[in-house]
C-alpha positions as CSV (number, residue, x, y, z in Angstrom):
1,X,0.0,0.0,0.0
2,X,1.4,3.3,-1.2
3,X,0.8,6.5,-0.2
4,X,-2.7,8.5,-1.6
5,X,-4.3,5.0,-1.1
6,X,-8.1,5.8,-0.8
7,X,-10.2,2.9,1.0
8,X,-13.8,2.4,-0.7
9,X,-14.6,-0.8,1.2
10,X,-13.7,-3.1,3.9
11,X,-14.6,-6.9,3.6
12,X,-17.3,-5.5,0.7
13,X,-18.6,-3.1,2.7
14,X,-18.4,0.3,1.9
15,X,-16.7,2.8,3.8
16,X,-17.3,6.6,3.1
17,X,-15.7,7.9,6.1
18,X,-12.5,7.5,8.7
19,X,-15.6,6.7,11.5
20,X,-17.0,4.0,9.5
21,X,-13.3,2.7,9.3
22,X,-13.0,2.2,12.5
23,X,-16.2,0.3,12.9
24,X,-15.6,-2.1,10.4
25,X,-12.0,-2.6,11.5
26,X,-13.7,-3.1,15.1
27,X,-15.7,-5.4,13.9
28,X,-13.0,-7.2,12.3
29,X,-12.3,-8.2,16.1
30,X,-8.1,-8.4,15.5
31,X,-8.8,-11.2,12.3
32,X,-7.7,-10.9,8.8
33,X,-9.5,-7.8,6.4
34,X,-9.5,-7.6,3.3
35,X,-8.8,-3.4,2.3
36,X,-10.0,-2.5,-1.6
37,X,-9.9,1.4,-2.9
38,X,-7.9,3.5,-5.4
39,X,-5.3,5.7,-6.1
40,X,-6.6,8.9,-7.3
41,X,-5.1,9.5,-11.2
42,X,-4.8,5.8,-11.6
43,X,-7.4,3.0,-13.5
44,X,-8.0,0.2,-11.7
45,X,-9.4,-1.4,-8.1
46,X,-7.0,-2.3,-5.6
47,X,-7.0,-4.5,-2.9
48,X,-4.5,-6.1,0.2
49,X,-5.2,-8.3,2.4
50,X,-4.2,-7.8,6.3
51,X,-4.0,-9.7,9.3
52,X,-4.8,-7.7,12.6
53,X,-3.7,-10.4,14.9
54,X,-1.5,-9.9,17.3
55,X,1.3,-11.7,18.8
């Protein structure tokens, strides 16, 4: 993930704002997400996989 990376969703679910963020990385509960969005001035969807676990 590079710098400029805007989220759009979160485990297919939408995310419009830093406060629904957080809720759906709450709700996560520390397991693996699954981040999509874009980098403005580029084509293209991208997405990266993370695992919130810790150890």
């Amino acid at each position: 993930m590079q710098e400029g990376f805007v989220i759009t969703s979160v485990n297919q679910q939408e995310i419009k704002n830093m406060d629904e963020l957080k809720t759906a990385l709450v709700a996560a509960k520390g397991g693996s997400v699954r981040l999509e969005g874009i980098y403005p001035g580029y084509n293209g969807t991208y997405a990266y996989p993370l695992n919130l676990k810790s150890e």
